[in-house]
C-alpha positions as CSV (number, residue, x, y, z in Angstrom):
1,X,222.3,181.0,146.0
2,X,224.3,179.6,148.9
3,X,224.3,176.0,150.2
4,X,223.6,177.6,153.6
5,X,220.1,179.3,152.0
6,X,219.4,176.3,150.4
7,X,219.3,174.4,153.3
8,X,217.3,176.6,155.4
9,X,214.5,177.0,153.2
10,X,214.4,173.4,152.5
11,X,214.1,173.3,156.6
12,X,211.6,175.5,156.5
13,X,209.6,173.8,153.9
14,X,210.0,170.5,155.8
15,X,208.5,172.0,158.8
16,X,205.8,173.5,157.2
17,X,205.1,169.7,155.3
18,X,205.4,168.3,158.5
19,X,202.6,170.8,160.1
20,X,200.5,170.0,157.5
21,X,201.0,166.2,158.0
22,X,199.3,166.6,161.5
23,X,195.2,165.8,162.7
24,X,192.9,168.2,161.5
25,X,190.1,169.6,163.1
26,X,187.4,172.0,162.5
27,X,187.6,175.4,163.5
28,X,187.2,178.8,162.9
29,X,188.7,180.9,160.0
30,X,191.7,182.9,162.0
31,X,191.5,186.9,161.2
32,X,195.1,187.3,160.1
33,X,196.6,185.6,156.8
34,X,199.7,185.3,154.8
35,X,201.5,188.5,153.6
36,X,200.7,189.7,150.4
37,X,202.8,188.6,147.5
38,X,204.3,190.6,144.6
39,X,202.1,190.1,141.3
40,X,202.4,191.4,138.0
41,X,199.0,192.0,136.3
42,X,197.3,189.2,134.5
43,X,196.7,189.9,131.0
44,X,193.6,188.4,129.3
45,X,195.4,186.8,126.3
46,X,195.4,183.0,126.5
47,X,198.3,180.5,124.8
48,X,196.6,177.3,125.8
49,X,195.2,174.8,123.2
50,X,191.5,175.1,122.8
51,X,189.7,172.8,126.0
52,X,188.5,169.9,125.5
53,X,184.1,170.6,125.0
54,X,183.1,167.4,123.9
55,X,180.6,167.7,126.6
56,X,179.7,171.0,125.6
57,X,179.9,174.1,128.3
58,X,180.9,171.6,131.2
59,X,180.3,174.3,133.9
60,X,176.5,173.5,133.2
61,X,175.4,171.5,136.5
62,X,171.6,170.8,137.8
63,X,169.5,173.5,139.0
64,X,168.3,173.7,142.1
65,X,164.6,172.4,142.2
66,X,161.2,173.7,144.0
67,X,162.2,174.7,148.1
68,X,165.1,174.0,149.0
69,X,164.1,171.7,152.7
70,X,164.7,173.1,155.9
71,X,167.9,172.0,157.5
72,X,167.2,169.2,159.7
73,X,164.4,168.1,157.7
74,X,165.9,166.4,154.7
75,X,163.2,164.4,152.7
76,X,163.3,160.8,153.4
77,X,164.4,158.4,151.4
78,X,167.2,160.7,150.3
79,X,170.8,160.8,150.1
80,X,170.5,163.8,151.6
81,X,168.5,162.0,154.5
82,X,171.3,159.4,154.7
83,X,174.0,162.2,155.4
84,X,171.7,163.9,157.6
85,X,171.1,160.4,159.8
86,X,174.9,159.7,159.6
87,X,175.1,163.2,161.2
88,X,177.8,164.2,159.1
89,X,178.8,165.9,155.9
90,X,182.0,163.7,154.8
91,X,184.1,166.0,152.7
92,X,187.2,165.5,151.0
93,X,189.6,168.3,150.5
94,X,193.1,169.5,150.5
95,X,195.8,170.0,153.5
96,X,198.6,171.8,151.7
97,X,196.9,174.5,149.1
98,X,197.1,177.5,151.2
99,X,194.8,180.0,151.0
100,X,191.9,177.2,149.9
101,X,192.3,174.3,152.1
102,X,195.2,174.2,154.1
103,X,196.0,172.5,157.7
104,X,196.9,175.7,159.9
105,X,200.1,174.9,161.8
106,X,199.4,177.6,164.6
107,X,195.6,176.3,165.1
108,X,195.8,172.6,164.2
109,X,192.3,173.6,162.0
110,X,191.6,172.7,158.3
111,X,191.0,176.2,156.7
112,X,190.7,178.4,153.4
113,X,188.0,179.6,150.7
114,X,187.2,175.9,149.7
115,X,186.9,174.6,153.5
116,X,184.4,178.1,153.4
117,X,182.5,176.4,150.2
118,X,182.0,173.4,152.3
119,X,180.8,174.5,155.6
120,X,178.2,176.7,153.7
121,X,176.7,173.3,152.2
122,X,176.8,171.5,156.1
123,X,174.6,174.9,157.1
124,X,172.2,173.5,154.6
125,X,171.9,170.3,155.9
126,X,172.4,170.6,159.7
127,X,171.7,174.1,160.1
128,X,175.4,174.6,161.3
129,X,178.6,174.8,159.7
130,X,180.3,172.0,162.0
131,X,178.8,168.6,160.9
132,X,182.0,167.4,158.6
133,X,184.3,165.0,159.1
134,X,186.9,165.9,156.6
135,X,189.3,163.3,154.4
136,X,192.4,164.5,152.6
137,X,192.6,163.5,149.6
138,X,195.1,164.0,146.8
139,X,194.2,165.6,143.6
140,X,195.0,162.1,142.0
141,X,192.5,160.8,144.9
142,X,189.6,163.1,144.4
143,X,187.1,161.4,141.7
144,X,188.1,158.0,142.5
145,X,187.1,159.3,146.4
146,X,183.5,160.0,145.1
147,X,183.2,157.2,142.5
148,X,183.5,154.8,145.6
149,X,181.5,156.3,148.1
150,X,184.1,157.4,150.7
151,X,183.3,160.9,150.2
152,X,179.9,162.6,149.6
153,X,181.5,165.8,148.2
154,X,185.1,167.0,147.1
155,X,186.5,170.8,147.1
156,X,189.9,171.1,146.9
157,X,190.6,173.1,143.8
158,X,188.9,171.1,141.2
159,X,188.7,172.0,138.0
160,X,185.3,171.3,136.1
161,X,186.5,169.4,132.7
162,X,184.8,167.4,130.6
163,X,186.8,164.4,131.2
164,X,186.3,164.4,134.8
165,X,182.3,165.8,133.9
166,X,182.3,161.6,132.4
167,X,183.3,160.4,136.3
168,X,181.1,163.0,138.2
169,X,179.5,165.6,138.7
170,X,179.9,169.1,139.7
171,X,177.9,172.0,140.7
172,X,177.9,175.0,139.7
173,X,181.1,177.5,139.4
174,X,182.2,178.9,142.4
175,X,185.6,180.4,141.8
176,X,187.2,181.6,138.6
177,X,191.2,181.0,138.2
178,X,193.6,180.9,135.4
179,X,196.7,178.9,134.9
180,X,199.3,181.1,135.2
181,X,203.4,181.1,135.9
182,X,205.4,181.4,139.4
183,X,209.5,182.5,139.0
184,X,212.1,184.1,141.3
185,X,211.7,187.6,142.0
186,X,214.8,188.4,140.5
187,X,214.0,186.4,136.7
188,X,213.8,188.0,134.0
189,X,210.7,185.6,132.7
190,X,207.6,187.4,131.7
191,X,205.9,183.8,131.1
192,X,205.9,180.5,129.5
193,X,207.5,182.0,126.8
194,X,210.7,182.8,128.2
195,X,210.9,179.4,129.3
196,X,212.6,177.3,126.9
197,X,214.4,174.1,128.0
198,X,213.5,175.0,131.6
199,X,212.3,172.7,134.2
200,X,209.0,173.7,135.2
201,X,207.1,171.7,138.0
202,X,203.4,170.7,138.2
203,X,201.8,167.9,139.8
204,X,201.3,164.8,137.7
205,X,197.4,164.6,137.2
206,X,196.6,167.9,136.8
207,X,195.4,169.7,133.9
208,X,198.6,172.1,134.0
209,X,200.4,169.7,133.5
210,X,199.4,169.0,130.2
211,X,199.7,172.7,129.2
212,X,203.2,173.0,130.2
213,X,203.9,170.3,127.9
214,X,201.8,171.7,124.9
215,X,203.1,174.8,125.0
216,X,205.1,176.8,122.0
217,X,207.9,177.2,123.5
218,X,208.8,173.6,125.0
219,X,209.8,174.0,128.6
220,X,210.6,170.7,130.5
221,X,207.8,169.8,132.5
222,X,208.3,168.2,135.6
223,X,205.6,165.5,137.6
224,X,205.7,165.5,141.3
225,X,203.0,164.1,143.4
226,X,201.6,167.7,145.4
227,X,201.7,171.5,145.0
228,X,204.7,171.3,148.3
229,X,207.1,169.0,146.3
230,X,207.0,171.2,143.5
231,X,207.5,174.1,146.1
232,X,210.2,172.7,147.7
233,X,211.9,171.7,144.3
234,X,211.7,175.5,143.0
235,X,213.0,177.0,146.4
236,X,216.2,174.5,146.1
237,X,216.6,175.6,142.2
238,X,215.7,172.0,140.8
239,X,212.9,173.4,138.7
240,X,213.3,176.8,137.3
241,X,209.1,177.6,137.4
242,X,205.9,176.0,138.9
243,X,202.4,176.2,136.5
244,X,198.9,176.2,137.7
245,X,196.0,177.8,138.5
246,X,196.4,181.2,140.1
247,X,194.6,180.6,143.0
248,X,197.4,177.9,144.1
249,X,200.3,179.9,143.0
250,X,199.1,182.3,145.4
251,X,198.7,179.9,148.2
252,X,202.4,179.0,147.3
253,X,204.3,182.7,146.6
254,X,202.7,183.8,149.8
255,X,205.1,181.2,151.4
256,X,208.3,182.4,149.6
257,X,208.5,186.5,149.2
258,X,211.0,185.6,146.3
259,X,208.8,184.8,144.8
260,X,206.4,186.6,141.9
261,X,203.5,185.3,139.4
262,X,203.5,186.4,135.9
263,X,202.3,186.0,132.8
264,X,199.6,185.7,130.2
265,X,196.6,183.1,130.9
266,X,196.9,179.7,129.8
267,X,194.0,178.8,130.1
268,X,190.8,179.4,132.6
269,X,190.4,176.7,135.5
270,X,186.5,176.9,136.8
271,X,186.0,175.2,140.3
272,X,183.5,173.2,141.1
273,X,182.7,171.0,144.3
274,X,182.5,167.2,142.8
275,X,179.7,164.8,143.8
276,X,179.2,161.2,142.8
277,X,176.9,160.8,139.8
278,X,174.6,158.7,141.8
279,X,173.5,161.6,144.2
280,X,171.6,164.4,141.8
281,X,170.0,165.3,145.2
282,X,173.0,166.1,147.0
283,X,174.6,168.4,143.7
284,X,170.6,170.3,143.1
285,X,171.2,171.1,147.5
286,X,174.8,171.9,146.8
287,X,174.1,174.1,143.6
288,X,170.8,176.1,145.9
289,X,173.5,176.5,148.8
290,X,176.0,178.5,146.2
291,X,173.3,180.6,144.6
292,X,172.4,181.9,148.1
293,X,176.1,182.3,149.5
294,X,176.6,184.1,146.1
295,X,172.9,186.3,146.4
296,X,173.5,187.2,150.2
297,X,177.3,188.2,150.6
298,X,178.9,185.0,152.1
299,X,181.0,184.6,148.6
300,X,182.2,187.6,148.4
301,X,183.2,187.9,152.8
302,X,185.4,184.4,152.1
303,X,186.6,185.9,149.4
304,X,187.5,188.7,151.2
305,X,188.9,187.0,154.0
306,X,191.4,184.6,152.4
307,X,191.7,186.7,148.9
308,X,191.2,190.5,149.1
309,X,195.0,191.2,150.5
310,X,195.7,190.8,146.8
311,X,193.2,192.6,144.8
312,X,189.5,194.0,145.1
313,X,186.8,191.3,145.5
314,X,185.1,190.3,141.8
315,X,181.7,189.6,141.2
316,X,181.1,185.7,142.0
317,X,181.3,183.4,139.0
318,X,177.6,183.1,137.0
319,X,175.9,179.7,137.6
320,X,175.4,178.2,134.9
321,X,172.1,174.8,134.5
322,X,171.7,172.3,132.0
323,X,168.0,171.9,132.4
């Protein structure tokens, strides 16, 4: 690849970071979306280590209890109350994983399938899907953001683990990836396999990371703080791959048509939206507002909208309760 390509796709990729960097506000979800990206078909065969279940099936969250209130009318002396006096939902999410929740450049508006998640709760509580004030947060931010009380709920690609299950909570599962393998369109690699001794890019506190680094066939993984560093570091040839969940390497092929996602699972990645331990009230809302998005079509039109280009809308993921 030449210097002069080099350079302008690290132009373009500052541009984009530099978009992404701007104020956000809420707006509507815009009718068009990225191209569609070459895929190979996921298989169904998994080389990840066993997860960690100490917790048991962490996907189990609290069920939804008696009827649900009327929005506007939370019951007093709730948190729910509290956020409906504040007058706002305060939601922390992601700027820069396109597809889920991502700053558009063209509308200046925070907008994918997890910004969809979160509206759907603020209908619950206000009876409209505008009372948020949105914080970015890092991946590395996220639980931390809910331990201390700056955020009532996250949803920015999280994935329910028992580890984090010990630092909060999470509802129910609302979207179903798999860690999977981004290369040039032009490699021969089929998957982590074919990746010995090469550098392959995740960020530093996620759970892919850890699989690059446990698997068979000892790749070099690489840290970096977001999903666009590790972008930008693959489109310039400093890393040779990028690991995660599907759902982000979409997000991020759909930026470079050179790009392709292959390979075997490595390991299934449940999402759930995070809330603090202390508010049960808040998750039992949050949980009753996914099992009717999931009962009355809502899922399965944001899925549609920011996921269908690629594939034929699945069946929502099954909640799962504890008690």
């Amino acid at each position: 690849m030449t210097g002069r390509v080099l350079r302008g796709r690290a132009a373009r990729l500052a541009a984009l970071a530099s978009a992404l960097a701007a104020a956000a506000c809420v707006g509507q979800v815009p009718a068009s979306g990225p191209p569609a990206v070459l895929l190979t078909p996921a298989p169904t065969a998994s080389a990840a280590p066993p997860p960690d279940t100490s917790c048991g099936d962490p996907t189990v969250s609290l069920r939804p209890q008696g009827a649900r209130p009327a929005p506007g009318a939370m019951p007093a002396g709730t948190f729910l109350r509290t956020i409906q006096d504040r007058g706002q939902l305060v939601a922390g999410v992601s700027r820069d994983t396109l597809l889920f929740g991502y700053l558009d450049p063209a509308s200046n508006r925070l907008e994918g399938f997890d910004i969809d998640m979160v509206r759907q709760v603020s209908r619950a509580i206000f009876g409209d899907e505008d009372h948020v004030r949105y914080r970015v947060v890092s991946e590395a931010q996220a639980l931390p953001a809910l331990q201390d009380g700056i955020v009532d709920v996250v949803a920015r690609t999280l994935t329910i683990t028992c580890e984090r299950r010990r630092q909060v909570d999470f509802s129910t599962e609302y979207y179903h990836a798999v860690q999977r393998v981004l290369v040039a369109r032009n490699s021969a690699v089929q998957g982590i396999d074919d990746l010995r001794g090469k550098k392959v890019c995740a960020t530093a506190t996620s759970r892919s990371l850890a699989a690059i680094r446990s698997a068979a066939s000892h790749p070099v993984p690489v840290a970096v703080d977001d999903w666009a560093e590790c972008l930008v570091r693959f489109q310039t040839g400093q890393v040779d791959a990028i690991s995660t969940d599907d759902a982000i390497l979409l997000g991020l092929a759909a930026q470079d048509p050179n790009a392709r996602i292959v390979g075997d699972s490595m390991g299934d990645a449940p999402y759930g939206i995070g809330v603090g331990q202390a508010h049960p009230d808040l998750l039992r809302l949050v949980n009753a507002t996914l099992e009717q998005v999931r009962a009355d079509g809502r899922w399965s039109a944001a899925y549609g909208r920011w996921l269908g280009r690629f594939g034929s809308t699945p069946a929502p993921p099954v909640a799962r309760y504890r008690d």
